[in-house]
BAFI-3210 file (N, C-alpha, C; in Angstrom, 3 decimals, decimal comma, padded with zeros to 6 digits):
// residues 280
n [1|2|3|4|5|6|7|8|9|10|11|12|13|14|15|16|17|18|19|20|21|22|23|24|25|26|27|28|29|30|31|32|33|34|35|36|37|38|39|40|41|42|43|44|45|46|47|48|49|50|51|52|53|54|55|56|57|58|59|60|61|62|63|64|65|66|67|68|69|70|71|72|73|74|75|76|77|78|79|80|81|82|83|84|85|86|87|88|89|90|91|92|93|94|95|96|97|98|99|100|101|102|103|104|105|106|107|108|109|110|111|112|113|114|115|116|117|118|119|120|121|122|123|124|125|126|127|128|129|130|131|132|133|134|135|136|137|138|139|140|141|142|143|144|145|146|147|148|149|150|151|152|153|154|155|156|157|158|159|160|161|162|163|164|165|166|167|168|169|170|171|172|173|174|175|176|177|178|179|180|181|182|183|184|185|186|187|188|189|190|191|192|193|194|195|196|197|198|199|200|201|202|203|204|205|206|207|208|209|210|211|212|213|214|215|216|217|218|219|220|221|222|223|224|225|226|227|228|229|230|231|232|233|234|235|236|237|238|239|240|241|242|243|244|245|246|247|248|249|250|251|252|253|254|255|256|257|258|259|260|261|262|263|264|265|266|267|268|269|270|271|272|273|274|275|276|277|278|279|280]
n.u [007,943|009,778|009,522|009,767|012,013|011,566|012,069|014,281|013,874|014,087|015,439|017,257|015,660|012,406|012,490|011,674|012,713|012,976|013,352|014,841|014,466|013,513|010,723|009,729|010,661|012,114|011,507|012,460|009,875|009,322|007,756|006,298|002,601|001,889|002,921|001,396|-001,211|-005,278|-008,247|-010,870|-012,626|-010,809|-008,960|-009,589|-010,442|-007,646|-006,620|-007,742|-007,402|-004,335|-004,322|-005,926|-004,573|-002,274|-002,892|-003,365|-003,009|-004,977|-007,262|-007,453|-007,508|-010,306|-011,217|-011,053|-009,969|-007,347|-007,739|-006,640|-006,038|-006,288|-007,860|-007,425|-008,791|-009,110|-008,313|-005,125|-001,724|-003,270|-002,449|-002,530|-000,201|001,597|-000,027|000,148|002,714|002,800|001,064|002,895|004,988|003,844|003,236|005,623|006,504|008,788|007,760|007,147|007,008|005,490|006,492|005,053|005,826|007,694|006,647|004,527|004,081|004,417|004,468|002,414|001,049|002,696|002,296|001,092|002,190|004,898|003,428|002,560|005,121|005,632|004,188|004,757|007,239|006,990|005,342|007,637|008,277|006,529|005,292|004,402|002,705|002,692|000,788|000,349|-000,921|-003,461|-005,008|-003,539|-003,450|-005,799|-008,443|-011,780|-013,424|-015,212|-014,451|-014,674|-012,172|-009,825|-007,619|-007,576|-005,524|-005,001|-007,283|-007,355|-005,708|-006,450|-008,305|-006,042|-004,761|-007,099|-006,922|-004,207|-004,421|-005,977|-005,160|-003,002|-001,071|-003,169|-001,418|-000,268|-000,133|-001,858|-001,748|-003,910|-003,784|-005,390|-005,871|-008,226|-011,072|-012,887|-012,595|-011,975|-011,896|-015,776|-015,089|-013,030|-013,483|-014,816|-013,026|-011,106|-010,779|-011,354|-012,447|-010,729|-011,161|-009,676|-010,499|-009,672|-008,058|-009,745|-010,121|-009,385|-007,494|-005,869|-004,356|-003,400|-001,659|000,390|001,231|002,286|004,604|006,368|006,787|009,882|010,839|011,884|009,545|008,303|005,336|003,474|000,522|-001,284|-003,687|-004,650|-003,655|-003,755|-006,500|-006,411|-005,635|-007,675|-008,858|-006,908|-004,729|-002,702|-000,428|-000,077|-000,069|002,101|004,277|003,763|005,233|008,101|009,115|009,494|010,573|013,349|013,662|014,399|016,674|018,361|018,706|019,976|018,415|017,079|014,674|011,773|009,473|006,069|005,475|007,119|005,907|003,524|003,851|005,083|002,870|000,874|003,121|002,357|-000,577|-000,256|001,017|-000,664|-002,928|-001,393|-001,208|-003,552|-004,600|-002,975|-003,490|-006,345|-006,119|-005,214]
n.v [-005,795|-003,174|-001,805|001,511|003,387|004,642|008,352|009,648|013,203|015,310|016,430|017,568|015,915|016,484|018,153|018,132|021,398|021,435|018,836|017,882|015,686|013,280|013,872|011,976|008,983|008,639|006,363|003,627|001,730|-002,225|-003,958|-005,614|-006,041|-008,688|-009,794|-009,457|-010,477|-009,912|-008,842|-009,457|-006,771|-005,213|-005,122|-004,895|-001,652|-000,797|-001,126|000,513|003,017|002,947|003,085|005,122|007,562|007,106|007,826|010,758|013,183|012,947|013,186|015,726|016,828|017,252|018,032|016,832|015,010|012,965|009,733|010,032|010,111|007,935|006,263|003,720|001,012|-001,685|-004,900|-004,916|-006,566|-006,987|-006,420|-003,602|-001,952|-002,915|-002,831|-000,421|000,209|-001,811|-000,100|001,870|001,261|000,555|002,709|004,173|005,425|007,162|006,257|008,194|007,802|008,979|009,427|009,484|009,960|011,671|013,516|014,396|016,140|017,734|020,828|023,404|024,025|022,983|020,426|020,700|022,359|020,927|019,047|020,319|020,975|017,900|017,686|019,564|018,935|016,467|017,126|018,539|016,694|014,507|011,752|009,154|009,765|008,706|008,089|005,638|003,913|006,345|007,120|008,221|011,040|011,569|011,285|011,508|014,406|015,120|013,547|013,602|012,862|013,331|016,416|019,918|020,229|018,053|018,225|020,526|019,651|017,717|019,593|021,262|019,755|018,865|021,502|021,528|019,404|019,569|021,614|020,368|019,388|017,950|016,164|014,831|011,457|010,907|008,282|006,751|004,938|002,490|000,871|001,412|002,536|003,582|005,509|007,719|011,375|012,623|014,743|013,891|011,191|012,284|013,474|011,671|009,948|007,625|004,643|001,957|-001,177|-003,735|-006,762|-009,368|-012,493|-014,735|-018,371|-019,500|-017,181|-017,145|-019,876|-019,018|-017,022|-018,447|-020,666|-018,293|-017,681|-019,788|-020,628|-020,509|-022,900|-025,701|-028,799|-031,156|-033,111|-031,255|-029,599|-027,076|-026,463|-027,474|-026,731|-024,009|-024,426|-024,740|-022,431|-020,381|-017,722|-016,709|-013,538|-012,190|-011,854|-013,262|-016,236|-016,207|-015,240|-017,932|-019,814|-018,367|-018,989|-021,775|-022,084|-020,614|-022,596|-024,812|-023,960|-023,751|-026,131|-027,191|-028,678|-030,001|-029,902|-028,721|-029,888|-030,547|-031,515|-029,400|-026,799|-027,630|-027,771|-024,720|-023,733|-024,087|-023,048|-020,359|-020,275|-020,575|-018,137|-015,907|-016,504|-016,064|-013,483|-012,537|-013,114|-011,801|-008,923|-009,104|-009,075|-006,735]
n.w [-024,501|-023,184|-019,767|-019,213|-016,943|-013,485|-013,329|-011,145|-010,233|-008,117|-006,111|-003,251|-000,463|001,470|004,925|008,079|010,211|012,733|014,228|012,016|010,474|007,915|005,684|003,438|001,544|-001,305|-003,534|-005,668|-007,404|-006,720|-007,681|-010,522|-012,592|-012,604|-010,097|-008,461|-006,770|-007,450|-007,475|-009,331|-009,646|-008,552|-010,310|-012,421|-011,667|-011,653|-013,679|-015,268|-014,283|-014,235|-017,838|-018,218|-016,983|-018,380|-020,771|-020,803|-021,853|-023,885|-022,953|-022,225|-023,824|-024,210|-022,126|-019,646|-017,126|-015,646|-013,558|-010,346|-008,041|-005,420|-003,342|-000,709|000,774|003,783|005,336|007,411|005,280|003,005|000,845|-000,156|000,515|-001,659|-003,928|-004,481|-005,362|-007,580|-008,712|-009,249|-010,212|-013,222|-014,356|-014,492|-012,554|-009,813|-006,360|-003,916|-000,576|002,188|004,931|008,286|010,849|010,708|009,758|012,038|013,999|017,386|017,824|017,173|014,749|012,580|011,736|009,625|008,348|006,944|005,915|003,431|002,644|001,612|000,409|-002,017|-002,652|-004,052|-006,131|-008,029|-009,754|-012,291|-010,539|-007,843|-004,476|-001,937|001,162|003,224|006,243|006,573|008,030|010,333|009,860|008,993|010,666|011,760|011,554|013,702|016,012|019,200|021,047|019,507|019,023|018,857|017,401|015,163|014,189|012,007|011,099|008,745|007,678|006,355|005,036|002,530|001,749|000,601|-000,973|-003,111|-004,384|-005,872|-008,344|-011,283|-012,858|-011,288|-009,314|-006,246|-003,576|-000,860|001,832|004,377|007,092|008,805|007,248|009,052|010,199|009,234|008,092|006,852|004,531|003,127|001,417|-000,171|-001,887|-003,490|-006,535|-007,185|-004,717|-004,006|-002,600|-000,213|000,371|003,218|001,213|-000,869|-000,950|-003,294|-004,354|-002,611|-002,979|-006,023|-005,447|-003,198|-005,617|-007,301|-005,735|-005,024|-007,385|-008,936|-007,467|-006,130|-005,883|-003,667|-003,338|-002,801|-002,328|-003,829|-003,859|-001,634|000,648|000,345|001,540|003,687|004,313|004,560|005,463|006,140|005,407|002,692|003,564|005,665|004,330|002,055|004,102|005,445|003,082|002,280|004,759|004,792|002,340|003,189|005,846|004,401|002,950|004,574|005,671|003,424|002,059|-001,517|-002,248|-001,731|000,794|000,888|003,489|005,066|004,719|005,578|007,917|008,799|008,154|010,200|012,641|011,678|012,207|014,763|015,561|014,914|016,390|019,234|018,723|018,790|021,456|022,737|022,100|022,917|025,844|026,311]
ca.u [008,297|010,443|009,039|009,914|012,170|011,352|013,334|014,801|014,386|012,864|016,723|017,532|014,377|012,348|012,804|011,167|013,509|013,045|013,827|016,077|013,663|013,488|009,701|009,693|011,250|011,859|011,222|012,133|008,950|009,914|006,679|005,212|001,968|002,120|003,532|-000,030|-003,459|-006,721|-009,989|-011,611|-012,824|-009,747|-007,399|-010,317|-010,271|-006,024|-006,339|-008,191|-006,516|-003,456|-004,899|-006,583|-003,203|-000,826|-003,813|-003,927|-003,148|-005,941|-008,426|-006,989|-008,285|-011,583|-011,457|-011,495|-008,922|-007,456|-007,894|-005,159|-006,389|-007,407|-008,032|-007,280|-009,267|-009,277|-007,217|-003,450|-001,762|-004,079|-001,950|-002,658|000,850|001,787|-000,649|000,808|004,347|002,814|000,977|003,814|005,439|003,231|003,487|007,039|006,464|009,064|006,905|007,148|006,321|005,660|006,685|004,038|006,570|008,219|005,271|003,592|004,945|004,216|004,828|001,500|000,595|004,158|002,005|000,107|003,167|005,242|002,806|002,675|006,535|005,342|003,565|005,343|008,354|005,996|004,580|008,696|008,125|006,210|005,325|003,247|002,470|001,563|-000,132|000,190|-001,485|-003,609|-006,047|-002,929|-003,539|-007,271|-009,351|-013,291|-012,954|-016,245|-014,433|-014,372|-010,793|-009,146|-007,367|-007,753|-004,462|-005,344|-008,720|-007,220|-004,722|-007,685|-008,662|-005,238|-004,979|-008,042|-006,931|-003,300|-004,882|-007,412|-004,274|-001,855|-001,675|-003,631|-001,553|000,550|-000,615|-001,925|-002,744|-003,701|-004,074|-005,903|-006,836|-009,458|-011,608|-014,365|-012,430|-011,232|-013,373|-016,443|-014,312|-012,223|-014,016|-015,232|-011,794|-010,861|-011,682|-011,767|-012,123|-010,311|-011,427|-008,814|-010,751|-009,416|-008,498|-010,369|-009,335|-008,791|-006,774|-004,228|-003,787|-002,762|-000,368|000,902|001,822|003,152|005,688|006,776|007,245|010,824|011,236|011,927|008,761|007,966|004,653|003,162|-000,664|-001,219|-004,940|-005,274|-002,579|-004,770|-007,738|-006,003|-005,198|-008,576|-009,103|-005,158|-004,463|-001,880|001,045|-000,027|000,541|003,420|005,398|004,635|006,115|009,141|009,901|009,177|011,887|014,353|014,380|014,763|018,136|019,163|018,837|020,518|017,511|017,124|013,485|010,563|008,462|004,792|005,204|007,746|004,819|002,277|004,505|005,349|001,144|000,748|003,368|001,527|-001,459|000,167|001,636|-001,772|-003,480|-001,044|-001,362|-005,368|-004,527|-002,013|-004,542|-007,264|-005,586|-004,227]
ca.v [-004,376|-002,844|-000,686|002,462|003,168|005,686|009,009|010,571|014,682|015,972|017,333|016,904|015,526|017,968|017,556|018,828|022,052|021,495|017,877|017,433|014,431|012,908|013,874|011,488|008,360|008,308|004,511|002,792|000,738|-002,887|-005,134|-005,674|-006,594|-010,257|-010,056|-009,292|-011,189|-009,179|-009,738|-008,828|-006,227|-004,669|-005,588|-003,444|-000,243|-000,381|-001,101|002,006|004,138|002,882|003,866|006,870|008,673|007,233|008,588|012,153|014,152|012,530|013,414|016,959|017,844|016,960|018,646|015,967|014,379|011,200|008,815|010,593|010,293|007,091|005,721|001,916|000,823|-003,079|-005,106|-005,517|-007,591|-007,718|-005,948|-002,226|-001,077|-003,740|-002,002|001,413|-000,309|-002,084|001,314|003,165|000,612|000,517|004,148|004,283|006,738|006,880|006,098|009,108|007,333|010,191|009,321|010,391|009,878|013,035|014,551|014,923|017,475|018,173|021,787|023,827|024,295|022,329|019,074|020,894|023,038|019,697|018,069|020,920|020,552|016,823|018,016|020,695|017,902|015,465|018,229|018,876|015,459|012,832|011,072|008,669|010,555|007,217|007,676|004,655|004,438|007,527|007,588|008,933|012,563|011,703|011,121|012,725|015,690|015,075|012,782|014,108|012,408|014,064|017,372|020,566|020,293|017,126|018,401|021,583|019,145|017,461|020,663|021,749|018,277|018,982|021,883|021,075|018,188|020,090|022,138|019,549|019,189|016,527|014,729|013,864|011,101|010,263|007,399|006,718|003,582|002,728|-000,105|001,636|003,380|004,004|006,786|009,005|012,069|012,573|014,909|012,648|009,932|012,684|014,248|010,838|009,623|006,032|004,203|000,598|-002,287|-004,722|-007,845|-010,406|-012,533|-015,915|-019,280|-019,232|-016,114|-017,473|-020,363|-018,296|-016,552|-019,964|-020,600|-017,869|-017,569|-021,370|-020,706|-021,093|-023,462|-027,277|-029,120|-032,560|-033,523|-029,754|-029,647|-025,939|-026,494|-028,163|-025,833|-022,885|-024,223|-024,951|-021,415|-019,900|-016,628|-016,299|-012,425|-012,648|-011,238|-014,545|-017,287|-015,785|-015,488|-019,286|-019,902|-017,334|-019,268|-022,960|-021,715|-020,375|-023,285|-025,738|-023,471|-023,199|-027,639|-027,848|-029,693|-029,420|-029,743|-028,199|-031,144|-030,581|-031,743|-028,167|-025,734|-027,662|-026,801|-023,676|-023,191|-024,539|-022,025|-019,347|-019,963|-020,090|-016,875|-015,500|-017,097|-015,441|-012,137|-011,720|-013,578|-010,661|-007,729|-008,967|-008,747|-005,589]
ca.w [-024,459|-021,651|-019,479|-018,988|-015,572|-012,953|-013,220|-010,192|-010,260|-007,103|-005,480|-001,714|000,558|002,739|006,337|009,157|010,777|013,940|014,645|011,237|010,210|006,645|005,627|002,595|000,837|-002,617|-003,743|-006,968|-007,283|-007,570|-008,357|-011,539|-012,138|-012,562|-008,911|-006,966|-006,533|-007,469|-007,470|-010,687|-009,790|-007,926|-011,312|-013,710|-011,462|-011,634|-015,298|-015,944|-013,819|-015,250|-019,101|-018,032|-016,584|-019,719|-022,122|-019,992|-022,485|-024,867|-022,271|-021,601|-025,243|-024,184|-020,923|-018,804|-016,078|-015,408|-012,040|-010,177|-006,438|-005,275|-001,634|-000,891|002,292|003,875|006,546|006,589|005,226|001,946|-000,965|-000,259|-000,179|-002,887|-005,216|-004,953|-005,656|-008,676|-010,187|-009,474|-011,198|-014,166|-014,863|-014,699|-011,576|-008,210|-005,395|-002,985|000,774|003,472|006,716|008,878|011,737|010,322|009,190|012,734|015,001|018,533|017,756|016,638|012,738|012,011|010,728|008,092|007,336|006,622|004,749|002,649|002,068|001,538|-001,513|-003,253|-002,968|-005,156|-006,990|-008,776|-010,882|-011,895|-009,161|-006,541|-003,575|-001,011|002,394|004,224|007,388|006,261|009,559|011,004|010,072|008,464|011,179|011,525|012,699|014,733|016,977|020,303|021,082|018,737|019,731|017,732|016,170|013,942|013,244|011,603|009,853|008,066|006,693|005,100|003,778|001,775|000,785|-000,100|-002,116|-004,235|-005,158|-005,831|-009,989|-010,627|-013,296|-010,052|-008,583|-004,725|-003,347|000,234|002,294|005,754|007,920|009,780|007,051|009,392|011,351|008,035|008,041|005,610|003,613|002,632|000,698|-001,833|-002,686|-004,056|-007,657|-006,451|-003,616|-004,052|-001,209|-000,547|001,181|002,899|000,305|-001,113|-001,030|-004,964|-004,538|-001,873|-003,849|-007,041|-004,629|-003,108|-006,921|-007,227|-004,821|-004,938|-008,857|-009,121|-006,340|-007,050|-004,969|-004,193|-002,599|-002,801|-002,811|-003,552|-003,444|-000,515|001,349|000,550|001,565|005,069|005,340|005,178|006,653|006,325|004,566|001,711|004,104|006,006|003,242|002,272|005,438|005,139|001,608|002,848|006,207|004,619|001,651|004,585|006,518|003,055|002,324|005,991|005,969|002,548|001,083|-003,272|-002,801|-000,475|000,893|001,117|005,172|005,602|004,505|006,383|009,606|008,810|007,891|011,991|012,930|010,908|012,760|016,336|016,170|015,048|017,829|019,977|018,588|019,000|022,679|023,559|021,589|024,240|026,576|026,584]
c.u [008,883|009,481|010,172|010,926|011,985|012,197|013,117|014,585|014,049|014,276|016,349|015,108|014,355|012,209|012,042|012,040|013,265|013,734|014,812|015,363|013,243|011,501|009,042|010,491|011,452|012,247|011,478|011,148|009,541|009,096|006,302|004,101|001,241|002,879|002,544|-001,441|-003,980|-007,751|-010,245|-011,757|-012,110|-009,208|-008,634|-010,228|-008,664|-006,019|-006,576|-007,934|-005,381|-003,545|-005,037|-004,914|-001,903|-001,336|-004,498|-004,039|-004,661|-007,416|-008,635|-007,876|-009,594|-012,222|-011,546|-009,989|-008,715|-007,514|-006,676|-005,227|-007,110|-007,045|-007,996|-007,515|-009,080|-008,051|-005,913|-003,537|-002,357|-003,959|-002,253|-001,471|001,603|001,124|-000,261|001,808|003,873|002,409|001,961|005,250|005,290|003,646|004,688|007,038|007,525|007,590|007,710|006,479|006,481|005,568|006,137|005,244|007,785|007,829|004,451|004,495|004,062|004,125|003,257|001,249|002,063|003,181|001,737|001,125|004,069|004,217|002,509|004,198|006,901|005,365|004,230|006,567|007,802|005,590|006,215|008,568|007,455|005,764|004,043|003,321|001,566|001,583|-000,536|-000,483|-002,253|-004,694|-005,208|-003,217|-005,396|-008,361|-010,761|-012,688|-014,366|-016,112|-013,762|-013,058|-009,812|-008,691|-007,558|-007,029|-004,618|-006,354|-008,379|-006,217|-005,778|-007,696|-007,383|-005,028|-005,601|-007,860|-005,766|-003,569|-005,734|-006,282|-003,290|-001,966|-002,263|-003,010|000,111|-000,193|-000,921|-002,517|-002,862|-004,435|-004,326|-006,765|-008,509|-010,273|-012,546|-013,939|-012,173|-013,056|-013,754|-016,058|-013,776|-012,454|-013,950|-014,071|-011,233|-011,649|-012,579|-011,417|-011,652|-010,533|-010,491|-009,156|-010,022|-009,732|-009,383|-009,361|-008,491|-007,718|-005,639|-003,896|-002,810|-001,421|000,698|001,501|002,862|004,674|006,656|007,120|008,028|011,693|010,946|010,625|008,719|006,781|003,528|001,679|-000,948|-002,241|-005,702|-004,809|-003,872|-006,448|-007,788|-005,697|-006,370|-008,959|-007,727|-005,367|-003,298|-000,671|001,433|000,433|001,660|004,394|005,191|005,249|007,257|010,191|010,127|010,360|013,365|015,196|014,597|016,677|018,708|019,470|019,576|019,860|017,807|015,543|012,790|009,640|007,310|004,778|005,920|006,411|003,750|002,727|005,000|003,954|000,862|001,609|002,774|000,190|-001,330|000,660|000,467|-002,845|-002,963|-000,947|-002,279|-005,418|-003,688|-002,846|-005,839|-007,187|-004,871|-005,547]
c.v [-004,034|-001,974|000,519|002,404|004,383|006,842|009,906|012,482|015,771|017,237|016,799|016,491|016,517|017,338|018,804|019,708|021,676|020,087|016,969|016,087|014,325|013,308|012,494|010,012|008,051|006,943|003,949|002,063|-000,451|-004,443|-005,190|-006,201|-008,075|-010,989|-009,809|-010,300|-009,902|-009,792|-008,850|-007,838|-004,771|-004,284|-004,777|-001,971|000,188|-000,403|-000,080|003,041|004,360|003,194|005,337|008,105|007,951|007,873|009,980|013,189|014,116|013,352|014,497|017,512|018,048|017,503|018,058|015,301|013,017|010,488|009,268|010,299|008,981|006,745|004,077|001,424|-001,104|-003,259|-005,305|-006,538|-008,126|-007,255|-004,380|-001,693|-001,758|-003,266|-001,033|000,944|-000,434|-000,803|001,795|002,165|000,655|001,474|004,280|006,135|006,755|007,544|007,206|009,140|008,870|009,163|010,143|010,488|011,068|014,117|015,277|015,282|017,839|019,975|022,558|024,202|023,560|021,159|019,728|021,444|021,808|019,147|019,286|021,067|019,312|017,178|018,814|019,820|017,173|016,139|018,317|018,152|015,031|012,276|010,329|009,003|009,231|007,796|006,701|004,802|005,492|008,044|007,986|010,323|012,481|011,619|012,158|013,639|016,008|014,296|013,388|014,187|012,733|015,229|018,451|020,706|019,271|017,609|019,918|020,777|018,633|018,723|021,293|020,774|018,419|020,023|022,315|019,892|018,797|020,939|021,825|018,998|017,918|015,513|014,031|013,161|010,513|009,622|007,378|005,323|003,489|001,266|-000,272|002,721|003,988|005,474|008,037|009,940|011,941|013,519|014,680|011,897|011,276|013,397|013,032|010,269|008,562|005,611|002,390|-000,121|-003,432|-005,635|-008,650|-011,606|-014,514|-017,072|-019,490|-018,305|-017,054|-018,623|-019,743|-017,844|-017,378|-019,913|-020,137|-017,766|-019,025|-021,465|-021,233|-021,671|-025,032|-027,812|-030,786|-033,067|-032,164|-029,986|-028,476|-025,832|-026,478|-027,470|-024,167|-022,758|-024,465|-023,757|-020,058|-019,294|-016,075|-014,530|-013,122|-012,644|-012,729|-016,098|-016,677|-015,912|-017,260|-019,848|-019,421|-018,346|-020,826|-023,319|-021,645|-021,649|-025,087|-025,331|-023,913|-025,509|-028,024|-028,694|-029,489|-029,360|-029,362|-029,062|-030,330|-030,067|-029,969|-027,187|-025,719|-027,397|-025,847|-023,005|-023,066|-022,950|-020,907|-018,949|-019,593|-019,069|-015,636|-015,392|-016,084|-014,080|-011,734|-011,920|-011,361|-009,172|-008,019|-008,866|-007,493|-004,317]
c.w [-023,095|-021,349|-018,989|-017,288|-014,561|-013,087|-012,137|-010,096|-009,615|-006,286|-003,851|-000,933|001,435|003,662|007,211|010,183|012,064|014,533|013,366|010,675|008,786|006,728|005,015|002,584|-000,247|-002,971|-005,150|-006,396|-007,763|-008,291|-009,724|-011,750|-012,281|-011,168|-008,088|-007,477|-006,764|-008,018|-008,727|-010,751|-009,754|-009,464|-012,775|-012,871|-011,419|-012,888|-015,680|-015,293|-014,724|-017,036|-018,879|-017,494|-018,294|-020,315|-021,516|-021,020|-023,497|-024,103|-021,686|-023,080|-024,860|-022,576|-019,497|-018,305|-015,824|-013,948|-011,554|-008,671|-006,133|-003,246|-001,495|000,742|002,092|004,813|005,902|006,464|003,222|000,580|-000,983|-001,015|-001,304|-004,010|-005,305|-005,623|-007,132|-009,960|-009,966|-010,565|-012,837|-014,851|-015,079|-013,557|-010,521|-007,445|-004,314|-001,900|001,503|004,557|007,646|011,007|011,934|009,853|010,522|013,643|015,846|018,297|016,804|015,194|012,263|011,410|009,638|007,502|006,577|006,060|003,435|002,114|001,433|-000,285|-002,312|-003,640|-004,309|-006,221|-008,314|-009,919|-011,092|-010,837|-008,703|-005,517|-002,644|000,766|002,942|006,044|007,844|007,619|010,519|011,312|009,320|009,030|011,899|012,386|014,183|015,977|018,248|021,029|020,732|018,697|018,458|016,572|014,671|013,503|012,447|010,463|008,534|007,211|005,575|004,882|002,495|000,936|-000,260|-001,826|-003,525|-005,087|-005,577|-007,360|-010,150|-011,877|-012,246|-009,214|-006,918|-004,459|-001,862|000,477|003,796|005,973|008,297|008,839|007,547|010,472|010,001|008,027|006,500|004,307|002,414|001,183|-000,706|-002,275|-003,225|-005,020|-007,905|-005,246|-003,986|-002,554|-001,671|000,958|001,425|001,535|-000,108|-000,881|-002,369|-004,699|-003,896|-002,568|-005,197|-006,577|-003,958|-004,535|-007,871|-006,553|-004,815|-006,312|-009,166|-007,674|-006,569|-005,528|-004,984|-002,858|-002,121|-003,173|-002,324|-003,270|-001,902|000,697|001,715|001,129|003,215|005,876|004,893|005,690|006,621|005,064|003,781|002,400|004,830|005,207|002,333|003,060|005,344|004,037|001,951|004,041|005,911|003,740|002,644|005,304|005,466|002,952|002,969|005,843|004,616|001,520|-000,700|-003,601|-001,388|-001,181|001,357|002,741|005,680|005,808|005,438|007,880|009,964|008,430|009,684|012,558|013,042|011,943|014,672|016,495|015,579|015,865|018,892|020,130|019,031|020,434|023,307|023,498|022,781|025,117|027,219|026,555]
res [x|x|x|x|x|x|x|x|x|x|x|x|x|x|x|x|x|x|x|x|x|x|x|x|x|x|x|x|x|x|x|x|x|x|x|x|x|x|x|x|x|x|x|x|x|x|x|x|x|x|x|x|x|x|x|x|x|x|x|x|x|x|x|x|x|x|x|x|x|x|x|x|x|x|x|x|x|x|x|x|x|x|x|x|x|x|x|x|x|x|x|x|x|x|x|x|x|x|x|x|x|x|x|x|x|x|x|x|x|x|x|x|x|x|x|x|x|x|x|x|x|x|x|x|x|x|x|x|x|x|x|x|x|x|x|x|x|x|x|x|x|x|x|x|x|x|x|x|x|x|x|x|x|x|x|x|x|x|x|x|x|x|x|x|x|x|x|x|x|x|x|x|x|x|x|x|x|x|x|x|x|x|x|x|x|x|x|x|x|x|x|x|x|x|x|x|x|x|x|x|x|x|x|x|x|x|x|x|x|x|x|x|x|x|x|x|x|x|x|x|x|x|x|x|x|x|x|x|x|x|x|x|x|x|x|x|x|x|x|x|x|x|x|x|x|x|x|x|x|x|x|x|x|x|x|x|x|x|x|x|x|x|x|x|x|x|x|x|x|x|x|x|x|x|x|x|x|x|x|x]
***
């Protein structure tokens, strides 16, 4: 069965008057979901989201709402914003990114007013409403650090959100869930955790990605069990760079030995990252 394809019908993007700044991005989604890893438990709370919003109306007779608001905590790297892509995929939704880089304004009550232009944008269609990086404008409002202007954003967040129809959906995504105020958590239907992922998993993903790629000497098992602690963004970039430099040499097949020195790589410029982060 085809699916369905997103339709366009929101009209120009709102922008922030003062500095002329795109708020938004409207996104064809382009994953499906035979294109992500999940953990069991992950791949039943997207399933029934995904049900529960096609079968809205079913559940409108009965007075009751579908999974429209969810929250997606865990490190980068580990399929967050890849899962918005794929539900917004699923649904046959455009993905509607806010750019919090056009969202936050030096200028007094301008964030909350812009993110309220955020929403009424999203609000025209259809739509996924994604919050990447959401401890940008979400953080407790009990934290001393924090100036009054964000801790007032928090609050019209909450109450933009509560008034935002709910069979439009928002998702939000965050590294650092331990700073988002207590708010927060309960205005969302679900909370999705996206762990580093298993050895099983990055294998699968290994598999994936190497699919239609001629191999000779490829031990996906043994590959994944070398990269250990690696996030998905990590075994990837080596599959990606191992492919690359196969094309770039003219080869017809990716040898085993490429991956395992583009795995080495992988880990030296990880090494050097947490080196440079302690350092600083």
């Amino acid at each position: 069965m085809t699916r369905a394809q997103p339709r366009f019908e929101f009209g120009s993007l709102p922008r922030d008057p003062d500095r002329d700044s795109a708020l938004v991005e409207v996104r064809d989604p382009k994953h499906q979901r035979d294109e992500i890893v999940l953990s069991v438990d992950l791949a039943k709370k997207l399933e029934r989201t995904i049900a529960e919003y096609r079968n809205r109306d079913a559940l409108a007779k009965h007075g009751l709402q579908p999974r429209s608001r969810l929250l997606f905590v865990g490190p980068p790297g580990c399929g967050k914003t890849l899962a918005a892509d794929v539900l917004a995929s699923e649904l046959a939704l455009p993905l509607v990114y806010a750019r919090f880089d056009g969202i936050v304004s030096s200028f007094l009550g301008e964030t909350a007013t812009n993110l309220r232009r955020v929403f009424s944008y999203a609000a025209k269609a259809p739509s996924l409403l994604f919050f990447d990086e959401f401890d940008t404008i979400g953080k407790r409002r009990d934290d001393d650090h924090e100036v009054g202007e964000l801790k007032r954003v928090v609050g019209s967040f909450l109450q933009i959100l509560d008034s935002h129809p709910r069979d439009r959906m928002v998702v939000a995504a965050t590294n650092h869930e331990g700073l988002l105020d207590e708010a927060l958590w309960r205005r969302f239907d679900d909370v999705l955790v996206f762990p580093r992922p298993t050895v099983s998993q990055i294998a699968d993903l290994l598999a994936m990605k190497l699919r239609g790629v001629r191999k000779s000497n490829v031990d996906v098992q043994g590959l994944a069990a070398e990269m250990q602690g690696f996030t998905f963004a990590d075994a990837e970039r080596v599959c990606v760079e191992a492919i690359k430099v196969m094309v770039l040499a003219g080869a017809k097949e990716l040898h085993g030995d490429l991956l395992r020195t583009e795995l080495e790589e992988q880990r030296t410029r990880l090494r050097d990252a947490r080196t440079v982060i302690a350092s600083g």
